[in-house]
C-alpha positions as CSV (number, residue, x, y, z in Angstrom):
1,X,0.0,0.0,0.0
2,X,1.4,3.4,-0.9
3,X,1.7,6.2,1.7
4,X,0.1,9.3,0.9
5,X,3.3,11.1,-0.3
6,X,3.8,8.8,-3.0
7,X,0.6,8.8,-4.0
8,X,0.0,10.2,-8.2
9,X,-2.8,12.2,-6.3
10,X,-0.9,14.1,-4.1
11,X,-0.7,17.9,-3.7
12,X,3.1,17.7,-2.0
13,X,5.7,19.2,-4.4
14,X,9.5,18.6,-4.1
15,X,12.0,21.5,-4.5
16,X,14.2,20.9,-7.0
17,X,17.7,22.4,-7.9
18,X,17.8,24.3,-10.5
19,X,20.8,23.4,-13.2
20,X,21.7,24.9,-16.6
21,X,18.9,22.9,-18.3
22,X,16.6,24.0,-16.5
23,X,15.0,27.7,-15.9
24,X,17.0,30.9,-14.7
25,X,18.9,29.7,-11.3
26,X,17.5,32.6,-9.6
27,X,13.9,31.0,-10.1
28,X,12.6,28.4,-7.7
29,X,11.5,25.2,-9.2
30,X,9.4,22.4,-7.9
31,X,9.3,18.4,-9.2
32,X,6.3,17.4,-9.9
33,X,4.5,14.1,-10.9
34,X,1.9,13.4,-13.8
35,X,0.7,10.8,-15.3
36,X,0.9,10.9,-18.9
37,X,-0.5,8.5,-22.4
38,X,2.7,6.0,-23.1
39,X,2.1,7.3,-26.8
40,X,2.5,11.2,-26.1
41,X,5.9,10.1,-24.0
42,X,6.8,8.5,-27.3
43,X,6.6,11.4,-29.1
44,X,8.0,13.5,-26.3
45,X,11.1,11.9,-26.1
46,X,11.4,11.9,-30.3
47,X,11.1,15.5,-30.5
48,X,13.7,15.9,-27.5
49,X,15.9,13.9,-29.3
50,X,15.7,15.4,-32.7
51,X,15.3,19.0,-31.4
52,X,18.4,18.4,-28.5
53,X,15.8,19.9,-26.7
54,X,14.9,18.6,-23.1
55,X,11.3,16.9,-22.7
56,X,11.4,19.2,-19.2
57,X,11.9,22.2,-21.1
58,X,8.8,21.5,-23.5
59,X,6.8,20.9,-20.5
60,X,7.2,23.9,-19.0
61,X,6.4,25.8,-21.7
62,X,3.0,23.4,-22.3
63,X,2.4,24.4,-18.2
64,X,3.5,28.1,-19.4
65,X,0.8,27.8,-22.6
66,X,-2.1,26.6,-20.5
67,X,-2.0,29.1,-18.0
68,X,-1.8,31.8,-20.4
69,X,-4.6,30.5,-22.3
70,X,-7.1,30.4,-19.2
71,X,-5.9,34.0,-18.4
72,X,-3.6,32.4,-15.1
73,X,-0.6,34.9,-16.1
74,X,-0.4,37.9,-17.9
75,X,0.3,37.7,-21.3
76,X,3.0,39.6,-22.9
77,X,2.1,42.7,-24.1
78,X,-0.6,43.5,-21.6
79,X,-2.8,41.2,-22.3
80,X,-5.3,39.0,-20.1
């Protein structure tokens, strides 16, 4: 049986050090646990690799994208 911090469900997130991958040093970052389709981690992992681009760097901006389009941060150029 699995203990609520290792749960899939759970609201705990896990600080994270921030390397040259990764966002600006100076930002905090957080791990974080999803579930995702097997296929779409497929194609993840193909783009990455043909791009030279890291998956976590596409998934922050997907995170970024989303947010933006329910009006969670302001667009650039004073928008929502």
């Amino acid at each position: 049986m699995q203990d609520a911090s290792s749960s899939p469900m759970s609201s705990e997130v896990t600080p994270a050090s921030a390397d040259s991958n990764g966002p600006d040093a100076a930002e905090s970052v957080v791990s974080t646990h999803v579930l995702v389709p097997i296929e779409q981690v497929h194609k993840l992992r193909e783009l990455a690799r043909r791009t030279r681009i890291h998956q976590s760097e596409y998934l922050r901006e997907a995170v970024e994208d989303l947010l933006a389009k329910y009006g969670r941060l302001s667009a650039p150029g004073g928008g929502q």
